[in-house]
BADOLO-374342 format. One line per 8 residues: number of its first residue (from 0); their letters; for each residue x, y, z of C-alpha. Coordinates in steps of 0.2 Angstrom, whole numbers, m for minus. Each point is the difference from the previous one (the first is absolute). Example, Ala and Ser with C-alpha at 12.3 -4.5 7.8 and 13.67 -1.06 7.14 Angstrom:
! residues 2
0> AS> 62 m22 39 | 6 17 m3 $
***
This chain:
! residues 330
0> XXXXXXXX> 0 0 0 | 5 17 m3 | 1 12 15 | 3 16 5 | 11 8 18 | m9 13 6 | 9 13 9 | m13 11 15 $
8> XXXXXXXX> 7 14 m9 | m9 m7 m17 | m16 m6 9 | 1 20 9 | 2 7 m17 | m15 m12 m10 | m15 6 m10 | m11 m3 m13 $
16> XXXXXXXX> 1 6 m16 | m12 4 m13 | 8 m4 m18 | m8 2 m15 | 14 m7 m10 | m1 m14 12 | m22 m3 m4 | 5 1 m19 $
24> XXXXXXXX> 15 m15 1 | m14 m11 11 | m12 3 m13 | 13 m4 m12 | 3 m17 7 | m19 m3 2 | m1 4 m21 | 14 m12 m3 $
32> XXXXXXXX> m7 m14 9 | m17 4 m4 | m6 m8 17 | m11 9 12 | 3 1 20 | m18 5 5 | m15 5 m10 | 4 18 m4 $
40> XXXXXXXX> 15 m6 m7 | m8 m13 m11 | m11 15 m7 | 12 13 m2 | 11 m16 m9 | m15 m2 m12 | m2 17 m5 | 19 3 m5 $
48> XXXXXXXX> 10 m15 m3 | m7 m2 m18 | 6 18 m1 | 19 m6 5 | 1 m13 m10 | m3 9 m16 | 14 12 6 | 11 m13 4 $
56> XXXXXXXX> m5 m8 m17 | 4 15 m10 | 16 1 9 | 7 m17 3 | 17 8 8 | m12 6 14 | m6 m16 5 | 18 m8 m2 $
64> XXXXXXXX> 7 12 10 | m16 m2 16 | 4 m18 m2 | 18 2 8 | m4 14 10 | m12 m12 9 | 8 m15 3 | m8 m13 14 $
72> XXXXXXXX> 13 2 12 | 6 19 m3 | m5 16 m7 | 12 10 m9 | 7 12 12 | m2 15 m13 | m19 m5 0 | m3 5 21 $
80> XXXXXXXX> 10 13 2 | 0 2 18 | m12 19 7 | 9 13 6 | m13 0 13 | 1 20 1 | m17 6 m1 | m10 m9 m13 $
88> XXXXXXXX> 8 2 m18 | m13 1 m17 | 1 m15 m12 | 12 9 m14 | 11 6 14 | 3 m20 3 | 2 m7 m13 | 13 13 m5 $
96> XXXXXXXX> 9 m11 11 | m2 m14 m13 | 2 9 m16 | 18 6 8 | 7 m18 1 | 15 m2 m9 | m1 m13 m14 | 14 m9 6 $
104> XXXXXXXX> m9 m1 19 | m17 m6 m9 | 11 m15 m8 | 6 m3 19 | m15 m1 6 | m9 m10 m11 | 13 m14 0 | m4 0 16 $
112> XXXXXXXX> m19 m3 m3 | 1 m13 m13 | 15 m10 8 | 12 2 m14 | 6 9 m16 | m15 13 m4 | m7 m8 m18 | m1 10 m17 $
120> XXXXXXXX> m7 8 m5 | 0 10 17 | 18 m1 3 | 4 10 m16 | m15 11 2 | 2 19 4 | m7 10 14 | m8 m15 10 $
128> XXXXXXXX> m5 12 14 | m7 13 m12 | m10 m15 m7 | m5 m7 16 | m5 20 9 | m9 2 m17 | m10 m17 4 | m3 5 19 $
136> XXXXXXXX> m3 17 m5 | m15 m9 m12 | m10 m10 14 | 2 14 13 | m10 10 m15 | m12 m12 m5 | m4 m13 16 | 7 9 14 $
144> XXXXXXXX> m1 19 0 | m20 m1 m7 | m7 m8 20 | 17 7 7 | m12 10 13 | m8 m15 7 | 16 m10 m1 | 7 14 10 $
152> XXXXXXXX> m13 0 13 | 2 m18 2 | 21 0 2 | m3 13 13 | m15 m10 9 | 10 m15 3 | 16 9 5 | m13 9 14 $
160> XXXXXXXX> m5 m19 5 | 20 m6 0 | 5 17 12 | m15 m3 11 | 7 m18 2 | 19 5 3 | m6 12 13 | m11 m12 9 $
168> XXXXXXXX> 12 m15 m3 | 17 6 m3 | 13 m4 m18 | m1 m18 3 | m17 m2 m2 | m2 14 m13 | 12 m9 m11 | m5 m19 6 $
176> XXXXXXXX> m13 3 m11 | 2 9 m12 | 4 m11 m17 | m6 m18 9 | 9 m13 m5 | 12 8 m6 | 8 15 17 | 1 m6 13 $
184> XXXXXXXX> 9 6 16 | 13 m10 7 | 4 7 17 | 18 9 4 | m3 13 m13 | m1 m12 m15 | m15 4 m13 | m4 m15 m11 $
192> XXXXXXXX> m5 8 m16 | m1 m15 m14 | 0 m18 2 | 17 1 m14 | 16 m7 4 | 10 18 1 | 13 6 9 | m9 8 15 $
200> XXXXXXXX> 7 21 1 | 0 12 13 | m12 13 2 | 9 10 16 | 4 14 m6 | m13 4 m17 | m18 5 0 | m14 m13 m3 $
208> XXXXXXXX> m13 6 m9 | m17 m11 m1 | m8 3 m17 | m17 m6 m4 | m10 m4 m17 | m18 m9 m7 | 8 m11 m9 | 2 m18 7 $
216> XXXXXXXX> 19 2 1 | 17 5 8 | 17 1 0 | 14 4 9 | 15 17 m5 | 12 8 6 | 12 15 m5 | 17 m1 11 $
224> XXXXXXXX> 12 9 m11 | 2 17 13 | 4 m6 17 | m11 7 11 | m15 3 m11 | m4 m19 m5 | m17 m3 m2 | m8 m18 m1 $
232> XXXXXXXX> m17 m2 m5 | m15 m13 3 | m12 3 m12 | m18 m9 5 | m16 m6 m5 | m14 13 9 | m13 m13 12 | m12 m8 m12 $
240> XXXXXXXX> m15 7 6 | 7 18 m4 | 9 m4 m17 | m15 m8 m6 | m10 16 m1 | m16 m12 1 | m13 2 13 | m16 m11 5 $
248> XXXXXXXX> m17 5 m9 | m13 9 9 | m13 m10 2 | m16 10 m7 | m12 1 16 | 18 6 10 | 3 12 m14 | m18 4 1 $
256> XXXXXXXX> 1 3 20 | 18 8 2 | 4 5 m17 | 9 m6 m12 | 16 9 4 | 1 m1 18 | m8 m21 m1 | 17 0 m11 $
264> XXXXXXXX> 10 5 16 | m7 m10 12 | m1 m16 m9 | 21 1 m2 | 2 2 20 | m2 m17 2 | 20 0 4 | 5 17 10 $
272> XXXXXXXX> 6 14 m13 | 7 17 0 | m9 14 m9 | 13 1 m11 | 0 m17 m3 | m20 5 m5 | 5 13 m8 | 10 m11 m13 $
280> XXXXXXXX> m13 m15 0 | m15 10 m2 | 7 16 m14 | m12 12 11 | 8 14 8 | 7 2 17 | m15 11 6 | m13 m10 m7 $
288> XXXXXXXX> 8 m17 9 | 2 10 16 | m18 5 0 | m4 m19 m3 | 8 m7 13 | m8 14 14 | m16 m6 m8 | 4 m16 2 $
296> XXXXXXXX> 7 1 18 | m15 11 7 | m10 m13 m7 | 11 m13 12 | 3 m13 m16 | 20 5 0 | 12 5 13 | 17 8 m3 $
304> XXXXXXXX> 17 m5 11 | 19 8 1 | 13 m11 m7 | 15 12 2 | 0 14 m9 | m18 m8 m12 | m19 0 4 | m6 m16 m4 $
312> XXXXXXXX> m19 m3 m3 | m9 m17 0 | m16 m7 2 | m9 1 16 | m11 m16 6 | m15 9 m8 | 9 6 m16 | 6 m19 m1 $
320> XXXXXXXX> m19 m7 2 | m6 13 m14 | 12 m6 m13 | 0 m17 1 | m22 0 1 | 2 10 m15 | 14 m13 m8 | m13 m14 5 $
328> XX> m13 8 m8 | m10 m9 m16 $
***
């Protein structure tokens, strides 16, 4: 297994990161596999993988060159580049960071990722990270950027749900679970963080930033070139329920006695939720889903508890009875 040493200093200095560079590589590993993680991903899938493939098909170079950029056991390195993590940086300032990979560092890197010599006609190719920039800059346009303000909502929801639990549970727990079956903390400041036979590196002096996406997917980077400003990154799948972007359907007489927009709230508080975290999983806005909930609460069908810093709200006993008579319902 690969693994990481984590230095209290790192762990002191650790956030999360918001990358939409990183969303747009996830979603294009999601197009090149063409398999689904949940069922907004299966849709979004449908809607523009026929899209892809005529791209790829018109430019055959493009699909040789994702082929060896993502290889079952690596990424190439100029691919990920690692955030600054430094205030959040717009797409075309990141991927900046891949067009200005040198030729001869691209090669590097993709004999990494394929395990050997890169294959022609990519090894005599020219500008392999203008090519592949040009090919992330086209699915951040057209798949990403278009629902980028949900996708947005829903990055920032679950990175609200991950600092509520480190501040109730502490790093161990926070990163315990982060990618399951796949980190995993290992006690004396190890940090499991794929199930790969790597050489495990140390952390104790860098920043660790925790980068989330929609995408079912993750990998690991780092840059360590400038000692004392390393960076090593873990980028993460959001929690299903979030990254789905799906919610229950209102059952009519509910919708009919509530409303349909505020049935649609309580139905998803079966598991306790920040507003946020409504926020993202509804698409209504902050003050609409705060008026909700006091309805709700006044009404005595949800109740709301601290969790560190976050306000959690969940069902109460009588919220719980409404929903599931109305579930039952013919």
């Amino acid at each position: 297994m690969g693994w990481w040493r984590i230095g209290a200093d790192a762990l002191a200095g650790g956030r999360f990161v918001v990358s939409p560079l990183a969303e747009t590589v996830a979603s294009l590993k999601a197009l090149h596999t063409g398999r689904a993680g949940h069922p907004g991903e299966r849709r979004w899938l449908a809607e523009h993988l026929p899209a892809y493939r005529a791209r790829l098909a018109a430019e055959p170079l493009d699909g040789l060159l994702v082929r060896a950029a993502i290889s079952p056991t690596w990424n190439a390195d100029f691919l990920t580049p690692t955030p600054l993590g430094e205030g959040e940086r717009s797409f075309e300032e990141e991927v900046a960071v891949v067009r200005a990979t040198g030729q001869s560092a691209a090669l590097a890197d993709l004999a990494v990722s394929v395990g050997g010599p890169v294959p022609e006609p990519l090894a005599s190719a020219r500008d392999l990270p203008g090519r592949l920039a040009e090919l992330l800059t086209w699915v951040w346009r057209e798949t990403v950027l278009p629902e980028w303000p949900r996708r947005r909502r829903v990055l920032e929801a679950d990175v609200a749900a991950r600092t509520a639990r480190l501040a109730r549970d502490g790093w161990a727990a926070a990163l315990d679970e982060l990618c399951p079956g796949r980190t995993r903390w290992l006690g004396n400041g190890r940090l499991q963080v794929n199930a790969r036979d790597y050489p495990p590196r140390s952390v104790e002096g860098g920043r660790l930033l925790l980068v989330p996406v929609t995408p079912v997917t993750g990998w690991v980077s780092w840059d360590a070139e400038r000692p004392g400003e390393e960076r090593y990154a873990i980028v993460y799948a959001c929690a299903g329920v979030l990254a789905d972007g799906t919610g229950p359907a209102v059952p009519e007489a509910l919708g009919a006695l509530l409303g349909t927009a505020r049935a649609g709230v309580l139905l998803r508080l079966e598991a306790p939720l920040s507003t946020s975290q409504l926020v993202a999983l509804t698409g209504q806005g902050l003050g609409s889903v705060g008026r909700h909930l006091k309805v709700l609460r006044d009404a005595g069908l949800v109740r709301r508890r601290r969790a560190g810093r976050s306000v959690l709200y969940d069902w109460t006993e009588a919220g719980a009875v409404l929903v599931r008579a109305q579930r039952a319902a013919p």
